[in-house]
C-alpha positions as CSV (number, residue, x, y, z in Angstrom):
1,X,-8.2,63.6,-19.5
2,X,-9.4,63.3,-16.4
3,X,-7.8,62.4,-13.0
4,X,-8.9,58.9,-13.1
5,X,-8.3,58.4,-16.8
6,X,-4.8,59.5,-16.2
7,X,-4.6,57.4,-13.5
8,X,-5.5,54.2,-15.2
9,X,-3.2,55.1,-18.3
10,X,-0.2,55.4,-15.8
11,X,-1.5,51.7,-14.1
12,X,-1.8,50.2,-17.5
13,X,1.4,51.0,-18.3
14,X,3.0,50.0,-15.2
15,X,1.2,46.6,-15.5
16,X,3.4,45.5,-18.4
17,X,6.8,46.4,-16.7
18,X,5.6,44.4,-13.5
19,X,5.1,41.1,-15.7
20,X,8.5,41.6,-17.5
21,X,9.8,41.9,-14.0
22,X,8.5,38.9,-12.7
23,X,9.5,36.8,-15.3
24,X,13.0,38.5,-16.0
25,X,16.0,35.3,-15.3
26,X,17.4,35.9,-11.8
27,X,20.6,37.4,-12.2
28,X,23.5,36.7,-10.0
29,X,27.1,37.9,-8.7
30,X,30.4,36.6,-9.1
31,X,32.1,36.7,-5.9
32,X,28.7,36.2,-4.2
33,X,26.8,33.5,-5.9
34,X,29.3,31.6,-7.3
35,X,33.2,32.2,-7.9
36,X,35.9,31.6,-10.8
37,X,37.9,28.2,-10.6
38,X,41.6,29.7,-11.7
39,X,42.6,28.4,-13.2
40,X,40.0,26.9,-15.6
41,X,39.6,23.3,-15.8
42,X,39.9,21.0,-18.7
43,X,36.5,19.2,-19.3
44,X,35.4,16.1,-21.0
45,X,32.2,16.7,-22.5
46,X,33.3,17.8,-25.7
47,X,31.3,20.8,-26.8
48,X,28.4,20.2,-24.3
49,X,28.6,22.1,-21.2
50,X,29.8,19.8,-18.3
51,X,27.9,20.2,-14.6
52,X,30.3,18.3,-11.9
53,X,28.6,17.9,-8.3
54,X,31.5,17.0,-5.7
55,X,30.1,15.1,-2.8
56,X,30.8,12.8,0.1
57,X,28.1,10.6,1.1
58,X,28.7,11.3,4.9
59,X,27.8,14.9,4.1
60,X,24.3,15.8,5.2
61,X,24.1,18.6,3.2
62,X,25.0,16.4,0.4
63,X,22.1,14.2,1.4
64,X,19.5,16.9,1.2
65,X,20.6,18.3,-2.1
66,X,19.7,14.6,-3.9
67,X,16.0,15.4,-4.6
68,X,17.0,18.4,-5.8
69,X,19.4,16.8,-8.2
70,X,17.4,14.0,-9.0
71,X,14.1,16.6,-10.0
72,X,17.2,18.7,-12.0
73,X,18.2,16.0,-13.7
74,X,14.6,15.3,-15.1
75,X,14.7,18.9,-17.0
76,X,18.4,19.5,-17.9
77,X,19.3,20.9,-21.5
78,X,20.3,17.8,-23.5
79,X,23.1,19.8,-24.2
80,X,24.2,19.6,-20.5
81,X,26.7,17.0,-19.5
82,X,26.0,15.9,-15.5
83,X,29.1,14.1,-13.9
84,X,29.4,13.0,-9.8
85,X,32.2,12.9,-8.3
86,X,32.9,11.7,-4.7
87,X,35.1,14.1,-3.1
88,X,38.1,13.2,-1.2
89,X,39.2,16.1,1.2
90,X,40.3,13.5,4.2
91,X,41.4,10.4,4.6
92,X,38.2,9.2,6.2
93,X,36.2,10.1,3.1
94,X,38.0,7.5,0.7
95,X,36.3,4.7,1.5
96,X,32.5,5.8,0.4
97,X,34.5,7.3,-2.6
98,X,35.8,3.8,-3.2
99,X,32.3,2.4,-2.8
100,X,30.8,4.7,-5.5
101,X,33.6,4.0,-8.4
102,X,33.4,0.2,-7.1
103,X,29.3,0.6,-7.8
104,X,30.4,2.2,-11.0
105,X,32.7,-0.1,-12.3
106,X,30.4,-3.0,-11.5
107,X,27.5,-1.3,-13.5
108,X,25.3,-0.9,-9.9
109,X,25.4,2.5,-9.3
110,X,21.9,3.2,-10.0
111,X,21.0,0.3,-7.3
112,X,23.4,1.8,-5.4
113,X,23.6,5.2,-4.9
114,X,20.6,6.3,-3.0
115,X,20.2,3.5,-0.9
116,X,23.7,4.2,0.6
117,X,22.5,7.8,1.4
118,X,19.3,6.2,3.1
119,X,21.5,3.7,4.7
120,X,24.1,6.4,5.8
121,X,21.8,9.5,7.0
122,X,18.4,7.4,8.0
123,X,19.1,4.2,8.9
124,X,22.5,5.2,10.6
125,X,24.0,1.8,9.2
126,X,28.0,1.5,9.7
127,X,29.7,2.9,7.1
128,X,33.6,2.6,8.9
129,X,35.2,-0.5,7.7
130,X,35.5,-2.0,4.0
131,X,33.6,-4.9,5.6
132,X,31.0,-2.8,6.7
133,X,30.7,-1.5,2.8
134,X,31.0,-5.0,1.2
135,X,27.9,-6.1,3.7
136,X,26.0,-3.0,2.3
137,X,26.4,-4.2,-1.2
138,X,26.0,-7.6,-0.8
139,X,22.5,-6.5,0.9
140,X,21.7,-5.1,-2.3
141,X,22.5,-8.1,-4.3
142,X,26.0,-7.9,-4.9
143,X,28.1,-10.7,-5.3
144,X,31.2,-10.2,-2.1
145,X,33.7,-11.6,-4.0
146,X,32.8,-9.1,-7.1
147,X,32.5,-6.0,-4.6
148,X,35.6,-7.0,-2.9
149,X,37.9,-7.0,-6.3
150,X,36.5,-4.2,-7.4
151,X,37.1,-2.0,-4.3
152,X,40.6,-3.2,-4.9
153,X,40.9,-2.6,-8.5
154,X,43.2,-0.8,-10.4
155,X,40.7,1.1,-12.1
156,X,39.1,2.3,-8.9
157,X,42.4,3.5,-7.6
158,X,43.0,5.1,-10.5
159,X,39.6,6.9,-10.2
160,X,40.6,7.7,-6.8
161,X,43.5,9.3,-7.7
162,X,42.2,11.7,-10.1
163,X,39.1,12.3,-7.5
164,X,41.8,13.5,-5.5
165,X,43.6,15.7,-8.4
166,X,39.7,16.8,-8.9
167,X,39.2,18.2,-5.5
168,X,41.9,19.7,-5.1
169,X,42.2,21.8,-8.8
170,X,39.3,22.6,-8.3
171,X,39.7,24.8,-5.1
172,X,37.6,22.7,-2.9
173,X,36.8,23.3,0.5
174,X,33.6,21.2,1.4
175,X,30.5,19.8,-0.1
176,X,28.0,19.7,-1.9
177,X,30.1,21.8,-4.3
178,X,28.8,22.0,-8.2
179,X,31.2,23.2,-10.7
180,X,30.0,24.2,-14.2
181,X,32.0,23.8,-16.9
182,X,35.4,23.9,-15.2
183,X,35.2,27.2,-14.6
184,X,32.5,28.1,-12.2
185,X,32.5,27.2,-8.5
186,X,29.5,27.5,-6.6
187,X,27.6,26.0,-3.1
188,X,25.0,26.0,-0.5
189,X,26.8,28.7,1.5
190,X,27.1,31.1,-1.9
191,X,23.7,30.3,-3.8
192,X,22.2,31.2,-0.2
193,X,20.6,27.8,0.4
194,X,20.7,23.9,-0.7
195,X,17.4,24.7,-2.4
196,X,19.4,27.6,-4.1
197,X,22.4,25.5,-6.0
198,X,20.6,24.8,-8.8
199,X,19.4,28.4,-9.9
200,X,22.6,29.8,-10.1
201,X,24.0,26.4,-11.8
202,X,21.1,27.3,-14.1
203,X,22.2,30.7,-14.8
204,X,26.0,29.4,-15.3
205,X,24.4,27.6,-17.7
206,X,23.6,29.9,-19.6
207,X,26.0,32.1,-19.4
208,X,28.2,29.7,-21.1
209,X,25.7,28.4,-23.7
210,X,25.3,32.0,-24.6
211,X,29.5,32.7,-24.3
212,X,29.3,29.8,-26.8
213,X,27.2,31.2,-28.9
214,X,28.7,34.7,-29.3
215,X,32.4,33.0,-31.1
């Protein structure tokens, strides 16, 4: 064979291995890209595997990653159980907390939720008193007196309380934080970017639904 033939034969069969690496699934390192919540958490998704995001709508970060989650959301396995909780890591972060279970309970959270992040990060709207949250919903066509009794329901402090178990079992130490499955810690800082979070929730994903598989 000649030294061109030989030459193409070698780039023919480097051609394949090129496109298998292109399209091989990112791979990523515990300890790096994401860490181990020990213990494990309970999760109530049943056999589904549960994706928590802890946030804090004062969080800018938190902000940013919301188109992200909302074009994740569009594609996620139907076999993937997505669940927000507001963190509470302060005492200054319970009252937006209190404002998304209120929105919850009341059945407006979808009416709700992004507008507050507008209101918060663009808009720069007070967000310090319970008045200044009940005005918020009431601008968004909420009844006051239903906003105000259900910032002070039992429910929502109940919700509050466990946000509060939540945070801390979890090992959390700021937001946006996305835990998959209760056992699987990751964030902006690991994954190596906001835009990042996703891909290695992604390959957690997987990991489990394949862990799953192998029993």
């Amino acid at each position: 064979m000649s030294l061109l033939g030989r030459g193409l034969a070698a780039l023919l069969l480097i051609i394949p291995l090129l496109a298998c690496a292109q399209t091989a699934p990112q791979q990523f390192q515990e300890g790096t890209n994401y860490e181990l919540v020990t213990p494990a958490q309970p999760t109530d998704s049943g056999t589904n595997v549960e994706v928590v995001e802890l946030f804090w709508y004062g969080c800018p970060h938190c902000f940013h990653l919301e188109p992200t989650v909302t074009e994740w959301l569009k594609h996620k396995p139907s076999n993937v159980t997505f669940i927000r909780v507001p963190a509470v890591l302060g005492p200054n972060w319970g009252l937006l907390a209190r404002a998304y279970f209120a929105a919850e309970d009341l059945g407006v959270l979808n009416k709700i939720h992004g507008p507050l992040f507008h209101a918060y990060h663009e808009l720069h709207t007070p967000m310090n008193t319970d008045n200044d949250v009940i005005a918020f919903f009431v601008a968004q066509g909420v009844a006051e007196a239903d906003i105000r009794d259900a910032m002070n329901s039992f429910s929502v402090e109940t919700k509050m309380r466990r946000a509060r178990q939540m945070s801390e079992n979890y090992g959390l130490t700021g937001v946006p934080t996305i835990i998959v499955n209760g056992k699987y810690r990751t964030n902006a800082s690991m994954a190596g970017s906001t835009e990042n979070i996703f891909k290695v929730v992604d390959f957690l994903i997987k990991k489990e639904i394949t862990a799953a598989h192998a029993k």
